[in-house]
TORMISE-366566 format. One record per residue (C-alpha): residue in three letters; x, y, z. Coordinates in steps of 0.001 Angstrom, whole numbers, padded with zeros to 6 digits. Layout:
REM TORMISE-366566
<rec "ALA" <X Y Z>>
...
REM end
This chain:
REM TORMISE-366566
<rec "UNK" <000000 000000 000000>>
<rec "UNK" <001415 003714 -000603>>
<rec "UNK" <001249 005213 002440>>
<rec "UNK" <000999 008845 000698>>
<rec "UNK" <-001921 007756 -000288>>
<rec "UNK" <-005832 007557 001367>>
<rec "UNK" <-007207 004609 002129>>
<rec "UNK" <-009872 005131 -000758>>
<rec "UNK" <-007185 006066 -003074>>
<rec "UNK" <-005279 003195 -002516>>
<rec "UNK" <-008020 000872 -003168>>
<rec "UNK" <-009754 002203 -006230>>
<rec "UNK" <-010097 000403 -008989>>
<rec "UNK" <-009205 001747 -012896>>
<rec "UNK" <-012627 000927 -014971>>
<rec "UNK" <-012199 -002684 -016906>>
<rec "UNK" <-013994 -000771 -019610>>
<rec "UNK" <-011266 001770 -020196>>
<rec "UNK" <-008782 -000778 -019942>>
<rec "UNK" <-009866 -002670 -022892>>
<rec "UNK" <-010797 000519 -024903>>
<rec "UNK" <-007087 001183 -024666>>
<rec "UNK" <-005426 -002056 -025514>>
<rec "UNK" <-008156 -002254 -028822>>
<rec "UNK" <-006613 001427 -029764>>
<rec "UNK" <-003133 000495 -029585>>
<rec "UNK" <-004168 -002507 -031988>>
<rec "UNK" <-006243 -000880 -034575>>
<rec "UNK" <-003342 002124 -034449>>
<rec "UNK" <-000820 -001074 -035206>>
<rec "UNK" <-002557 -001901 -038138>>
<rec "UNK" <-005154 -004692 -037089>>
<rec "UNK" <-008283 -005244 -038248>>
<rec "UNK" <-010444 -004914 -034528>>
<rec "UNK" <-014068 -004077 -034756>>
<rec "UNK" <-014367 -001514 -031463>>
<rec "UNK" <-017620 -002775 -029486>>
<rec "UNK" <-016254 -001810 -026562>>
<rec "UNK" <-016425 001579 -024838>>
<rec "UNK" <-020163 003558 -024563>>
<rec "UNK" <-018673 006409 -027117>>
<rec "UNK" <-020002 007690 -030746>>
<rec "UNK" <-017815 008153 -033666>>
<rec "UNK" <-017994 011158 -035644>>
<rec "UNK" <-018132 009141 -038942>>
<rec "UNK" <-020778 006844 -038543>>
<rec "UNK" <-023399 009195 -035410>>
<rec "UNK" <-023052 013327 -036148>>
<rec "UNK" <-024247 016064 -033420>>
<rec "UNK" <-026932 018077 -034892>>
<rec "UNK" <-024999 020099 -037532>>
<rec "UNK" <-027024 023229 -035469>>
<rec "UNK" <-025694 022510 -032287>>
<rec "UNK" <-022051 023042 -034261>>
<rec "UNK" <-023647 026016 -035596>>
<rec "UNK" <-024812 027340 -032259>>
<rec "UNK" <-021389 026773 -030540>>
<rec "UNK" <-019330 028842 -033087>>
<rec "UNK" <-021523 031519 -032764>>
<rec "UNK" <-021295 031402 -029363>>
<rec "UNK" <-017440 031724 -029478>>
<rec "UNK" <-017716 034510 -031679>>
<rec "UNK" <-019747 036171 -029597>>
<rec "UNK" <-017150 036270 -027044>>
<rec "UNK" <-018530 033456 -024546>>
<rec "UNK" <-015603 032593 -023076>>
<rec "UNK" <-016218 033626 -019398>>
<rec "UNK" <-017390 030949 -016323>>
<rec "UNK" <-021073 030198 -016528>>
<rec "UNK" <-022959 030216 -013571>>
<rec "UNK" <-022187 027122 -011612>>
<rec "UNK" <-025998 025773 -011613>>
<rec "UNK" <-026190 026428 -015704>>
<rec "UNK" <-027242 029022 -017799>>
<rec "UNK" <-030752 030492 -016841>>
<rec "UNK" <-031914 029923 -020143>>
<rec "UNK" <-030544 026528 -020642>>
<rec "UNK" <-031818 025105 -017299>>
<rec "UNK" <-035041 027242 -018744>>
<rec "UNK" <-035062 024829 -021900>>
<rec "UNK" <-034329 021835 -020009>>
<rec "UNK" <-036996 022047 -017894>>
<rec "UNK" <-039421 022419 -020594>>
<rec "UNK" <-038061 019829 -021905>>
<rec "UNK" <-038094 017546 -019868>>
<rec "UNK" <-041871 018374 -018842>>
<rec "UNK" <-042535 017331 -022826>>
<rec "UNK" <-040977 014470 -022918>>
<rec "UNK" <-040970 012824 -019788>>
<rec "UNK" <-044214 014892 -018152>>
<rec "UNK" <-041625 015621 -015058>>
<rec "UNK" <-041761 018883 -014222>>
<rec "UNK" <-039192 019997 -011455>>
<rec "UNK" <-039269 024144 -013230>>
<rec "UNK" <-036318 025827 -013811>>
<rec "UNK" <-035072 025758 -010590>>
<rec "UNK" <-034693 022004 -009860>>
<rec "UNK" <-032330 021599 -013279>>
<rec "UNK" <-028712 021594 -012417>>
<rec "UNK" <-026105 021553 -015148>>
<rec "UNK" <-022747 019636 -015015>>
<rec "UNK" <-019812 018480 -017561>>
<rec "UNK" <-021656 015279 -018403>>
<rec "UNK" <-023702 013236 -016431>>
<rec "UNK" <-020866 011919 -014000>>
<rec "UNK" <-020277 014898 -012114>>
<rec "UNK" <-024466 015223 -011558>>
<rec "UNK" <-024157 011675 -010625>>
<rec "UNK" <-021779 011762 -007806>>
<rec "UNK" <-023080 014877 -006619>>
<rec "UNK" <-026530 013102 -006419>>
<rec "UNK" <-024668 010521 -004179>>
<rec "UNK" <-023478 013168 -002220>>
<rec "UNK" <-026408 014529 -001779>>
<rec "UNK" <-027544 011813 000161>>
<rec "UNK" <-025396 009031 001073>>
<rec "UNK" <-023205 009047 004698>>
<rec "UNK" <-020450 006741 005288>>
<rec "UNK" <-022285 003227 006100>>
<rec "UNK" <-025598 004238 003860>>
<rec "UNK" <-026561 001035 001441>>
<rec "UNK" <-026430 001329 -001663>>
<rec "UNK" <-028528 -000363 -003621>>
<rec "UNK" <-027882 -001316 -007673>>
<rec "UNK" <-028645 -003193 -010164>>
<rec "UNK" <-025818 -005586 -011375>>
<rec "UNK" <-024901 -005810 -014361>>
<rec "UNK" <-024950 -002200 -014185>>
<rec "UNK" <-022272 000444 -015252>>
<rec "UNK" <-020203 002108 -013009>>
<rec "UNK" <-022253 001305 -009830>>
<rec "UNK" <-019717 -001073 -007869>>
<rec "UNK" <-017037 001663 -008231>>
<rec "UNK" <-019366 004162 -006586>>
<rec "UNK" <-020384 002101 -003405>>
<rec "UNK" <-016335 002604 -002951>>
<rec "UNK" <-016009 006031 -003722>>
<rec "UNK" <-019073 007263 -001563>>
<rec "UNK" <-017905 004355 001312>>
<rec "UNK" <-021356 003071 001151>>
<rec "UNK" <-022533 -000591 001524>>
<rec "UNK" <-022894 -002751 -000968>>
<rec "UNK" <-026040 -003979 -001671>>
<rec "UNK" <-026331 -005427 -005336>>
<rec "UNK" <-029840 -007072 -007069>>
<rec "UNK" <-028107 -009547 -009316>>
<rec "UNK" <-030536 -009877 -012783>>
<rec "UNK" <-031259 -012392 -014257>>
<rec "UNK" <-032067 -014087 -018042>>
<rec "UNK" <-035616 -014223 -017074>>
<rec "UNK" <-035353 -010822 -015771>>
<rec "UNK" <-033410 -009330 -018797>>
<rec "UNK" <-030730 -008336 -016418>>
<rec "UNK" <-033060 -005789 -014633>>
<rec "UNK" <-033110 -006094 -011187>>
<rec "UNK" <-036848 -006196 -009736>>
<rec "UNK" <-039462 -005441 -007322>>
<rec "UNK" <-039260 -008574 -005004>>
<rec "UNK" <-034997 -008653 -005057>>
<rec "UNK" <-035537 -004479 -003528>>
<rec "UNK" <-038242 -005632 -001184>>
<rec "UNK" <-035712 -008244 000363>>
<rec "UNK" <-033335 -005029 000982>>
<rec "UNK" <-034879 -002381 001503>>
<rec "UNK" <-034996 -001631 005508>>
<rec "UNK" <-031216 -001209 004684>>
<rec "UNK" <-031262 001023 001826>>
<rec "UNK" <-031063 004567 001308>>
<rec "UNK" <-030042 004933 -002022>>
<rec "UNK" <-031287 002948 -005351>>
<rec "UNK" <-029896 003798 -008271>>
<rec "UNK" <-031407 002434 -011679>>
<rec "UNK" <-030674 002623 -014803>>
<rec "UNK" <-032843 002490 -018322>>
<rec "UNK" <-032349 001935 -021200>>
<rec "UNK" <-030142 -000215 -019286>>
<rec "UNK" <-025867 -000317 -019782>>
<rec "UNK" <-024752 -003106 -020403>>
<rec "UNK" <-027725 -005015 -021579>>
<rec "UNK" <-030050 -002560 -023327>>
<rec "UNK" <-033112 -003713 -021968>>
<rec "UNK" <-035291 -001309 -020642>>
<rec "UNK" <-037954 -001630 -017612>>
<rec "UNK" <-041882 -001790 -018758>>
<rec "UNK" <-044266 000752 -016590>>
<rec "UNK" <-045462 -002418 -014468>>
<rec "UNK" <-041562 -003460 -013227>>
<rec "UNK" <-040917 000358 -012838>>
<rec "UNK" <-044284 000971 -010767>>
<rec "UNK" <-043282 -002037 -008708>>
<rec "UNK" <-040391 -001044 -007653>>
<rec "UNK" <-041574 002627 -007093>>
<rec "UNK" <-044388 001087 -004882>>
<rec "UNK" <-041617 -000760 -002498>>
<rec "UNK" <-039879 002352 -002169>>
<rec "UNK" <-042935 004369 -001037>>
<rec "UNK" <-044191 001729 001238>>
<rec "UNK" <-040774 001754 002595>>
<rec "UNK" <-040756 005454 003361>>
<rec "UNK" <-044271 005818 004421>>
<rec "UNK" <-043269 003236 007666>>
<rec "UNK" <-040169 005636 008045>>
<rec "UNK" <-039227 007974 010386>>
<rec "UNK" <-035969 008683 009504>>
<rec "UNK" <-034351 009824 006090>>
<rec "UNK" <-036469 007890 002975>>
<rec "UNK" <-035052 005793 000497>>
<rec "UNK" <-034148 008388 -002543>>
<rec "UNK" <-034138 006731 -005671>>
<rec "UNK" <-031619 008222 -008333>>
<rec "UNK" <-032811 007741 -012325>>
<rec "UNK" <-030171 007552 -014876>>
<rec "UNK" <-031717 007767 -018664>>
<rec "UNK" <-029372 008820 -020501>>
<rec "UNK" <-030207 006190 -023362>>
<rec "UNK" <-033951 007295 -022774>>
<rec "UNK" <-034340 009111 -026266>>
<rec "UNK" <-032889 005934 -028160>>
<rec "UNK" <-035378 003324 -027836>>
<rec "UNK" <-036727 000151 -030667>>
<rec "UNK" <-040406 000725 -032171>>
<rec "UNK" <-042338 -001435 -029663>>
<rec "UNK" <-040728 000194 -026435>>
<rec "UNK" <-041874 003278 -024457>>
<rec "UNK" <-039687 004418 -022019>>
<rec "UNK" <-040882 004824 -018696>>
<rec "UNK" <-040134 007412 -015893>>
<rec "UNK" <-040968 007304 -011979>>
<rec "UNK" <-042879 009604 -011593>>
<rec "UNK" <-044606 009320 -014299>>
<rec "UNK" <-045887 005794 -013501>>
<rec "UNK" <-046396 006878 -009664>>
<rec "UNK" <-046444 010358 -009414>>
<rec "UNK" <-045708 010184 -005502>>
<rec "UNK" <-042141 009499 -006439>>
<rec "UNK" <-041586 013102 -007131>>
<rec "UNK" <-040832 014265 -003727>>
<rec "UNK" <-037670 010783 -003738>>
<rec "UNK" <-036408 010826 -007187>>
<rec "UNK" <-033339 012465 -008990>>
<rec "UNK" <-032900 011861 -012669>>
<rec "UNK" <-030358 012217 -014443>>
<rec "UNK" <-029618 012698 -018236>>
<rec "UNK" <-026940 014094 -020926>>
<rec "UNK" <-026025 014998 -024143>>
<rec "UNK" <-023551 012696 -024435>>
<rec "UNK" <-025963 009740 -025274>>
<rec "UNK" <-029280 011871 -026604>>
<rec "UNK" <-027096 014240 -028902>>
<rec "UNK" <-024152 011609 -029505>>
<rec "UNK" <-021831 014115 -028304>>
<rec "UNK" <-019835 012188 -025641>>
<rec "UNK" <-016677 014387 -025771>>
<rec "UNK" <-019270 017513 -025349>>
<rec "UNK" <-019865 016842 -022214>>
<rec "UNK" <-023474 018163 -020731>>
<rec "UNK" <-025162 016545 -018412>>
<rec "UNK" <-028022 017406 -016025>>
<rec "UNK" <-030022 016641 -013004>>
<rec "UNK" <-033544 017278 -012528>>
<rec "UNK" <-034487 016920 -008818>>
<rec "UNK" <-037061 018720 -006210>>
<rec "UNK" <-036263 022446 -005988>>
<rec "UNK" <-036349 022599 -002348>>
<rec "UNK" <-032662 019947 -002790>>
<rec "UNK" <-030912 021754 -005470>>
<rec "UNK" <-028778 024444 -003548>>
<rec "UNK" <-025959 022081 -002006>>
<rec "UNK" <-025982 020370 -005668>>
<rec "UNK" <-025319 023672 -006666>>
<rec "UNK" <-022686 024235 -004237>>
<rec "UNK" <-020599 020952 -004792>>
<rec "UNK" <-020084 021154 -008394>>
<rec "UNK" <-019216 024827 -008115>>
<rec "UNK" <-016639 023416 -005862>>
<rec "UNK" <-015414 021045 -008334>>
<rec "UNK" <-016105 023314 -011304>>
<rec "UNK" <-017523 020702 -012804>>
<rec "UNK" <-019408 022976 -014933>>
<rec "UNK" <-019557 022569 -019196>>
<rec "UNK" <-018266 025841 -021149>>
<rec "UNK" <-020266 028625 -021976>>
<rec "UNK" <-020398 027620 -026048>>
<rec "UNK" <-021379 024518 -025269>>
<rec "UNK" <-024690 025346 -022882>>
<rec "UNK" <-025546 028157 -025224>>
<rec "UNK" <-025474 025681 -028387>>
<rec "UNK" <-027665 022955 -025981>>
<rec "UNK" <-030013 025630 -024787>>
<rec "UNK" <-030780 026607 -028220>>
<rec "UNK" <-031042 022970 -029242>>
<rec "UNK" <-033827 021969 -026497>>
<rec "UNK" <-036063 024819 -027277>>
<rec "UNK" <-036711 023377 -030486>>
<rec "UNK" <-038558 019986 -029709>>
<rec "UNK" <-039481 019424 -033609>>
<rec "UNK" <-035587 019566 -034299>>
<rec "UNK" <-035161 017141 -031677>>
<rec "UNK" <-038200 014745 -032463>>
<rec "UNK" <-036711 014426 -035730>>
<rec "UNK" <-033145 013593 -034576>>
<rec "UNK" <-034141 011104 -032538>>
<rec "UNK" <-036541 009309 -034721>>
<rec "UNK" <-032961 009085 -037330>>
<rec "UNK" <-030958 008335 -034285>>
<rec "UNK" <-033139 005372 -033361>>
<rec "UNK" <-033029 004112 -037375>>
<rec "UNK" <-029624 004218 -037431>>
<rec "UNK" <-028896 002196 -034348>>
<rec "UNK" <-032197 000062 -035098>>
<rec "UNK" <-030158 -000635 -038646>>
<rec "UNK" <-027073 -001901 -036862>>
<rec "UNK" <-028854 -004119 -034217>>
<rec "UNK" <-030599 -006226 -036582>>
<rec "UNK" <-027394 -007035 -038657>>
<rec "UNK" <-025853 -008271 -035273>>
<rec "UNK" <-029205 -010138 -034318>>
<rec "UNK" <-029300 -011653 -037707>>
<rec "UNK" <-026106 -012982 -037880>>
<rec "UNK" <-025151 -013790 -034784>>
<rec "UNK" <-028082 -015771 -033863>>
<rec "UNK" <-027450 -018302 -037205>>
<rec "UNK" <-023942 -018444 -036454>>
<rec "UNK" <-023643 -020901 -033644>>
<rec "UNK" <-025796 -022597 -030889>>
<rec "UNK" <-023637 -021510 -028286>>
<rec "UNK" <-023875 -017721 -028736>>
<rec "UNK" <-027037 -016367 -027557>>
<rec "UNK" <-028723 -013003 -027324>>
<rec "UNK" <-030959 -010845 -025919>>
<rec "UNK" <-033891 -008641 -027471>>
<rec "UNK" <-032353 -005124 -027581>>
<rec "UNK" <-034589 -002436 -026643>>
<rec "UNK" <-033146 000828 -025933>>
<rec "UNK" <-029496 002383 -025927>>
<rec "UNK" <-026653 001074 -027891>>
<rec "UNK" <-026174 -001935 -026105>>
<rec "UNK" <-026885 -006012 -027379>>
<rec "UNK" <-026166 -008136 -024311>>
<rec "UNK" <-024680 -011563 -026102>>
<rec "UNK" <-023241 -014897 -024296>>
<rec "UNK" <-020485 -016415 -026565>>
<rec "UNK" <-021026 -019927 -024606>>
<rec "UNK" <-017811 -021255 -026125>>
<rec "UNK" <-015973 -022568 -023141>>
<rec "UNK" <-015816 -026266 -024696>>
<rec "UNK" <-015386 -024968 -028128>>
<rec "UNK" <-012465 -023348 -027623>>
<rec "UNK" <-011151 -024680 -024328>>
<rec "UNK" <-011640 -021510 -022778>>
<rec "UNK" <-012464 -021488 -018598>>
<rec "UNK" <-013051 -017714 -017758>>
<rec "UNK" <-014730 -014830 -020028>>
<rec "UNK" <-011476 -013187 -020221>>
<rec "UNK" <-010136 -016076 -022446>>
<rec "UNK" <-013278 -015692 -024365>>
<rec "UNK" <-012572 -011829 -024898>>
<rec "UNK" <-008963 -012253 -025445>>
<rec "UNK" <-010173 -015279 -028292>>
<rec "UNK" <-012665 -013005 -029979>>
<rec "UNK" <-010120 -010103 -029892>>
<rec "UNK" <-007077 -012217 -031711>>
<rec "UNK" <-008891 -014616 -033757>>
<rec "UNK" <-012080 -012555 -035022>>
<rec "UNK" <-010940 -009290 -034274>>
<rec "UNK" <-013979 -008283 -032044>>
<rec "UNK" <-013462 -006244 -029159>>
<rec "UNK" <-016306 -006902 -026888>>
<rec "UNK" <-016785 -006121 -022666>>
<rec "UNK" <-017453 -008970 -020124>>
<rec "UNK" <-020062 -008868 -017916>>
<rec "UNK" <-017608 -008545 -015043>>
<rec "UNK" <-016738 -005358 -015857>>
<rec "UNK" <-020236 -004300 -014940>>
<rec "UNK" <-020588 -005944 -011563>>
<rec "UNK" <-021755 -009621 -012668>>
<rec "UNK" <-018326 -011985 -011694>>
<rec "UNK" <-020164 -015177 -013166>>
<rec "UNK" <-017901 -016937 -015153>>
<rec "UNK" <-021331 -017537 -017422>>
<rec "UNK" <-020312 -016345 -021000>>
<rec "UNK" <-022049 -012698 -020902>>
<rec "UNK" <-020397 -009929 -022960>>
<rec "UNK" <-021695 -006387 -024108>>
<rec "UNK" <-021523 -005004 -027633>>
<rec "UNK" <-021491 -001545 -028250>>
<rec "UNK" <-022506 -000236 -031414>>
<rec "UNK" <-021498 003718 -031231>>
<rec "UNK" <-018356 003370 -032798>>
<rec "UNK" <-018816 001291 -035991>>
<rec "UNK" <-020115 001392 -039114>>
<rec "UNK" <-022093 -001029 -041328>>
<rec "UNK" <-019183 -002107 -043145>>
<rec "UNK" <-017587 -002912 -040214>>
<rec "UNK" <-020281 -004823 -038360>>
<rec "UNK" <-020274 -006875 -041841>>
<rec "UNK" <-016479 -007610 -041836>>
<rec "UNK" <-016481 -008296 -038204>>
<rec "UNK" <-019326 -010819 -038007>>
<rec "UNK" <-017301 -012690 -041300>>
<rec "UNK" <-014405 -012907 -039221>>
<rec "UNK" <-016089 -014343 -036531>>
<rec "UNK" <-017750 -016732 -038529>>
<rec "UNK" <-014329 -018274 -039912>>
<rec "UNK" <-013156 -018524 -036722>>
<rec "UNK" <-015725 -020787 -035293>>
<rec "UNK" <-015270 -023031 -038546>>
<rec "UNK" <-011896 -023468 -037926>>
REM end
């Protein structure tokens, strides 16, 4: 251990994620042919940013808008964001319960600040992104709902119910990462109703639940998503959502996020990321303010957003599931995400997933994410496949090199 170090520091884990992102960059930059399904990112070449919100942001620099932006947001972007997401989502928390920050990470672990003391349980679904590295950074307690197949990785009603005198946080997420399934309004109201049985029988602080949709905009044909309060709308008073650009807009390296919580919680959110200045710059919340105060612009980005990713899915459904018995998948439904289980332990002798990733990588060329990077350590065969950063030509030449390599 370093002693210079804090305990927390000493312990904290580097994301699995990034870790393979970086080791498929340093192949494709040595030449090899490696389809990326790894990280949660967009390319450029294959998912633009509204060519207006480009627009918007130069004229914003010319303009001169180059000084710190108030550390809650712009008025009239939190303005536009409230609107919006009374449209969209029929939550309406006014202008004064959006809080701005550079992506949705910073609003995220400010909403765990917000309400989680050292010892507080934590409760998340697993697989889930990110959440197992939070429990350490907020020195919470554990307390995972492991999904299932049957469940499509969601964790439910009954698996909270068994947990919930010792939770004060619940985090979900939907459109789910990893799996891309997303929660119907029955699982959702469920779950909602546990929580607010929960806190009606408490005298203490209430279970707060904390939302995270930033895939809610990119959803198949058949799905609606679903928010709290929208199937119960008690749930106003004990939920935080959370949501970005970086998903919605495909502009990951943008970074906007938000929060849309109560109004009568928002000013120590407002004071802990001014303290970490984890505000987005001035061109950037002018361009987005402009963006969501034109819902038809929008409307019709998403509908092209969900066609293109829609496109891509059913390529990888198609093929994949005529390709061998042991791979299996699961109905995609929202986000970027098809969960798959490359059962090939006997095929290729393989005893862990990280064989299977490492075989896929050098003998297909497919660089996919186990299911252990997302909180699941079953040595069961589940991977995640990212579609943001390829195009059709690549999902094509990826799935033929796949193909040969199973026939060998």
């Amino acid at each position: 251990m370093e002693e210079r170090l804090s305990q927390m520091a000493n312990n904290m884990e580097r994301s699995r994620i990034l870790s393979i992102a970086a080791e498929v960059r340093a192949m494709i930059a040595d030449g090899q042919q490696v389809a990326p399904y790894t990280v949660g990112d967009f390319s450029p070449a294959h998912f633009e940013v509204p060519p207006r919100f480009i627009e918007l942001m130069h004229e914003a620099l010319d303009d001169g808008q180059t000084n710190y932006p108030p550390a809650a947001g712009l008025p009239e972007l939190r303005s536009a964001l409230a609107d919006w997401m009374k449209h969209r989502f029929g939550l309406d928390v006014g202008v004064n319960g959006i809080i701005v920050g550079s992506g949705a990470r910073p609003v995220l672990y400010a909403a765990f600040r917000l309400f989680l003391e050292t010892g507080d349980g934590l409760a998340h679904g697993v697989p889930a992104w990110n959440n197992h590295y939070y429990v350490h950074l907020n020195d919470a307690v554990d307390i995972p709902l492991v999904g299932t197949v049957e469940s499509r990785f969601l964790p439910t009603a009954a698996q909270l119910k068994e947990r919930i005198s010792e939770t004060r946080v619940l985090i979900l997420n939907s459109p789910l990462n990893p799996t891309g399934t997303c929660f119907t309004s029955e699982e959702l109201g469920a779950i909602c109703d546990v929580i607010l049985e929960e806190n009606a029988k408490r005298n203490g602080k209430p279970v707060m639940l904390i939302y995270d949709q930033v895939y809610s905009t990119m959803t198949a044909p058949e799905i609606e998503h679903v928010h709290p309060v929208q199937v119960r709308p008690k749930m106003f008073e004990y939920t935080v959502t959370l949501d970005a650009v970086s998903k919605s807009l495909t502009g990951t390296g943008l970074r906007l996020g938000w929060m849309a919580l109560p109004p009568s919680l928002a000013a120590p959110v407002i004071a802990l990321i001014g303290h970490m200045g984890a505000w987005p710059a001035r061109p950037i919340q002018k361009a987005a303010a402009g963006i969501y105060s034109d819902f038809e612009l929008l409307e019709n980005y998403f509908d092209e957003l969900d066609e293109k990713i829609a496109v891509r899915m059913e390529i990888l459904k198609t093929k994949l599931s005529k390709m061998h018995p042991m791979i299996e998948i699961i109905q995609p439904q929202g986000g970027i995400y098809l969960t798959v289980r490359f059962n090939l332990f006997e095929k290729i002798g393989a005893t862990s997933n990280e064989e299977i990733r490492q075989w896929l990588l050098n003998e297909a060329g497919i660089a996919v994410v186990p299911f252990q990077a997302f909180g699941l350590e079953d040595e069961s065969g589940w991977f995640r496949i990212s579609i943001g950063a390829v195009g059709l030509d690549d999902i094509h030449a990826s799935m033929k090199r796949l193909e040969a390599a199973l026939n060998c």
